[in-house]
Structure formats: C-alpha cells, structure tokens
MARLOZA-679063 format. One line per 4 residues: number of its first residue (from 0); their letters; for each residue y, x, z of N, C-alpha, C, CB. Coordinates in steps of 0.05 Angstrom, whole numbers, plus 5000, padded with zeros to 4 digits. Glycine has a CB too. Layout:
N
NUM> a> Y:X:Z:Y:X:Z:Y:X:Z:Y:X:Z ~ ...
//
This chain:
87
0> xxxx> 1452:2933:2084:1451:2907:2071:1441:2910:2042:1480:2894:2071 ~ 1424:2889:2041:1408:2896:2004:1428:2887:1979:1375:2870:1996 ~ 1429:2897:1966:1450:2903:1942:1434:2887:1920:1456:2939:1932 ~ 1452:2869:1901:1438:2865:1876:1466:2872:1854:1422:2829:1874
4> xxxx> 1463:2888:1842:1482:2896:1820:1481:2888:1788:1481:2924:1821 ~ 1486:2880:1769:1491:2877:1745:1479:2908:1721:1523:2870:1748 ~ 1463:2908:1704:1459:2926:1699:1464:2909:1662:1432:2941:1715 ~ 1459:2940:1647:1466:2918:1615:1442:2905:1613:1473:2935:1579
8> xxxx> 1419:2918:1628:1387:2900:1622:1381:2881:1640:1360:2918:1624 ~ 1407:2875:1656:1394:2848:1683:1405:2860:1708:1351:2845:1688 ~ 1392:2861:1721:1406:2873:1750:1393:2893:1762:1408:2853:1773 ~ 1396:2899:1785:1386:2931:1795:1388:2912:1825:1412:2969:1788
12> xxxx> 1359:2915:1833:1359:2894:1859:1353:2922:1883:1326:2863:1856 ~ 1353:2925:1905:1348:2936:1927:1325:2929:1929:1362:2932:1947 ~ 1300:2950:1930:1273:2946:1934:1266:2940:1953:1258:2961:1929 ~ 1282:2941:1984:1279:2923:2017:1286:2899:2007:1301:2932:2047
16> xxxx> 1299:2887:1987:1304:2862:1986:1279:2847:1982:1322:2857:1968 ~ 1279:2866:1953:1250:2855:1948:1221:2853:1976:1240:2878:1923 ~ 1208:2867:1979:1199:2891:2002:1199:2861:2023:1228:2927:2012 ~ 1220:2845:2030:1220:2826:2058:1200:2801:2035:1263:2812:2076
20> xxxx> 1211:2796:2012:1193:2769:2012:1166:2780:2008:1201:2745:1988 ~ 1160:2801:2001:1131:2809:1998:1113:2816:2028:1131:2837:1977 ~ 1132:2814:2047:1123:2838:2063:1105:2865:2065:1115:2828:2077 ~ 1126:2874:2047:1117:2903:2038:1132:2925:2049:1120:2906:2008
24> xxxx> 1134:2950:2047:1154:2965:2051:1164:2972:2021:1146:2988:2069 ~ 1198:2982:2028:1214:2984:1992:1191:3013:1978:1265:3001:1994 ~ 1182:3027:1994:1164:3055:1975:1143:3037:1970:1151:3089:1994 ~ 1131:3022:1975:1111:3007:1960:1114:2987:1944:1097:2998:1973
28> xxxx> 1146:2978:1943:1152:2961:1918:1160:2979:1896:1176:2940:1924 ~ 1167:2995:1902:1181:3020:1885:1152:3032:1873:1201:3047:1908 ~ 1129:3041:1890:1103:3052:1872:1091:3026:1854:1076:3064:1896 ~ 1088:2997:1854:1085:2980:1851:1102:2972:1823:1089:2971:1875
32> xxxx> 1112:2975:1821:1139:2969:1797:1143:2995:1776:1174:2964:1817 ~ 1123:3021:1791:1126:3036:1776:1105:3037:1754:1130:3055:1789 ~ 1075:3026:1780:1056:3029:1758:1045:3008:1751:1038:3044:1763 ~ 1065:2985:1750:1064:2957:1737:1046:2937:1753:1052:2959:1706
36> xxxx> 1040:2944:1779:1024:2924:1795:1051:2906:1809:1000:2941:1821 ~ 1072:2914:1798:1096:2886:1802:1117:2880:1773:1123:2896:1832 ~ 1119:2860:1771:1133:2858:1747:1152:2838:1760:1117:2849:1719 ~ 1175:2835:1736:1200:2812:1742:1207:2807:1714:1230:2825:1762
40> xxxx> 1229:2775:1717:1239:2772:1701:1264:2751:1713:1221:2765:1682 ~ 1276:2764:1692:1310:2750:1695:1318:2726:1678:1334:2773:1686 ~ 1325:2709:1692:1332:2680:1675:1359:2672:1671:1320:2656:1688 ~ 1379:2668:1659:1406:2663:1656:1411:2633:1656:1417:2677:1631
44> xxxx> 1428:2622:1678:1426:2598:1690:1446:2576:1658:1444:2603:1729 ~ 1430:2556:1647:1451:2543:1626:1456:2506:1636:1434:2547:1587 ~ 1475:2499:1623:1481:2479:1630:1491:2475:1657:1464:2467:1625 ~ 1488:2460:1674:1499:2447:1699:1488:2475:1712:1486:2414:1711
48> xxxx> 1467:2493:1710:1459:2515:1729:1475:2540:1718:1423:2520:1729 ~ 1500:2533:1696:1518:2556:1683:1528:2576:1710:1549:2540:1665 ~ 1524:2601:1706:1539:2626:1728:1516:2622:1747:1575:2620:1745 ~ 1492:2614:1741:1474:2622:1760:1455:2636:1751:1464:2602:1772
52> xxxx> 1435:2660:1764:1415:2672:1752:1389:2666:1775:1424:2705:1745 ~ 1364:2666:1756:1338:2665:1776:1323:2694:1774:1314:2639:1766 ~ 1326:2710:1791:1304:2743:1792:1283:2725:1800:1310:2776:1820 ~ 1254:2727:1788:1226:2733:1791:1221:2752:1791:1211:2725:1779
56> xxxx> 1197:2756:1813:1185:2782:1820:1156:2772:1827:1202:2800:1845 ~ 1133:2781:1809:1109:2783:1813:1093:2801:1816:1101:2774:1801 ~ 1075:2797:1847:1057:2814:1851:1040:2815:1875:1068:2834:1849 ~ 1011:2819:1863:0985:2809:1882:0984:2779:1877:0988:2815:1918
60> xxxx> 0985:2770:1864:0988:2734:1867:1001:2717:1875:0976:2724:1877 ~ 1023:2740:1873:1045:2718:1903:1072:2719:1879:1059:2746:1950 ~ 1090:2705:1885:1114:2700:1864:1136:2705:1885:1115:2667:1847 ~ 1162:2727:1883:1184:2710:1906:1213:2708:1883:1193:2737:1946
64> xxxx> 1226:2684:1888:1243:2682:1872:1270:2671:1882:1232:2669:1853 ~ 1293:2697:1868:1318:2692:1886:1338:2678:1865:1332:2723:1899 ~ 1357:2660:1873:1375:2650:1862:1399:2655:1866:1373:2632:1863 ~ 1409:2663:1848:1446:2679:1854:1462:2667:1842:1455:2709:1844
68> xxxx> 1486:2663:1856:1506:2642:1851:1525:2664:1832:1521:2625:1883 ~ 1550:2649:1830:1565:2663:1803:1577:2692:1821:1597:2640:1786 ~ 1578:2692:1850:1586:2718:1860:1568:2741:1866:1599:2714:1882 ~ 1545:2727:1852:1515:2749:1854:1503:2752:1877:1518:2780:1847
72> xxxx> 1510:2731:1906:1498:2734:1927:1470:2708:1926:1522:2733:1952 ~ 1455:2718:1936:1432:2705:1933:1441:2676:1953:1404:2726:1943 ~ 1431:2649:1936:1437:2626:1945:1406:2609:1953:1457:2613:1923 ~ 1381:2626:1948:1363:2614:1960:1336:2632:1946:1365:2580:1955
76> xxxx> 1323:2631:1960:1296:2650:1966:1272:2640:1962:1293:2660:1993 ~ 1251:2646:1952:1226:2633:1954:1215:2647:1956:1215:2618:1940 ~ 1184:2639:1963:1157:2664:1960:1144:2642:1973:1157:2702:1980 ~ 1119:2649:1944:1099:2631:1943:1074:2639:1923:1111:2606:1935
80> xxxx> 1047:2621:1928:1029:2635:1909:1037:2637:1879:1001:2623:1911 ~ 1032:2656:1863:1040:2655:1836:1019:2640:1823:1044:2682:1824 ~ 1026:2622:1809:1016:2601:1785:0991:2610:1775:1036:2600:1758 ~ 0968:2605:1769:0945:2608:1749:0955:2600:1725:0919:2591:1756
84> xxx> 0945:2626:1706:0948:2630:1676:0924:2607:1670:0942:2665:1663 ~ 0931:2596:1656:0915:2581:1637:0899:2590:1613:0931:2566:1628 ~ 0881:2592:1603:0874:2607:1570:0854:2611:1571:0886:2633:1559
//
C-alpha cells in the first residue's frame, strides 16, 4: 500500500503512488525526480480547505494532483494535461 508521510519539507510520497497517475514505473519516477524531468509542489489547505494539503507533481506535460484530508489519506486524484506557461 503507497505511503504518504509528513517530512519538515512537505511529505515523502511513495514513488508507485506517484508511478499509477503517470503510468510510469516508481524507478522511473525516482530517475525522473532525480534529474529534474519531474518536479512537485506542496500547497497547505487555508480557510474552509484548513487540514487539507494539495501534492502536485509535474512531468512530460501531464500534471497529477492528490488531495489529502487532515488524516493524510488521499481524498481525490487527478491527472491531466499540465497548463501552458504563458511569457
């Protein structure tokens, strides 16, 4: 079962977690994240979304993004094309 843990910099996600919305395997999210062809970011849920967090994870063009409720189990999933930069 994929693990998402609390770290002091954000969380420590299970790279099969990641790995299913990409359909990747976790050694290729893991080479991917090492040599920056995946990036993430962590959002801290405020107001009415308080005790909730959003993981983003980008890579190849694709976005997948998990939502975790205040017991850190993921409460909804996405994966979709990632946004065009503007500039």
């Amino acid at each position: 079962m994929a693990q998402i843990d609390p770290t002091d910099e954000g969380f420590q996600v299970d790279a099969e977690l990641i790995a299913e919305g990409f359909g990747l395997t976790p050694d290729e999210v893991n080479r991917r994240m090492r040599d920056g062809r995946m990036t993430s970011r962590c959002e801290k849920g405020m107001g009415e979304d308080a005790g909730r967090w959003r993981l983003t994870f980008y890579s190849g063009g694709r976005t997948l993004r998990l939502t975790l409720g205040p017991d850190l189990q993921v409460i909804s999933r996405a994966s979709f094309a990632a946004p065009r930069r503007s500039g």
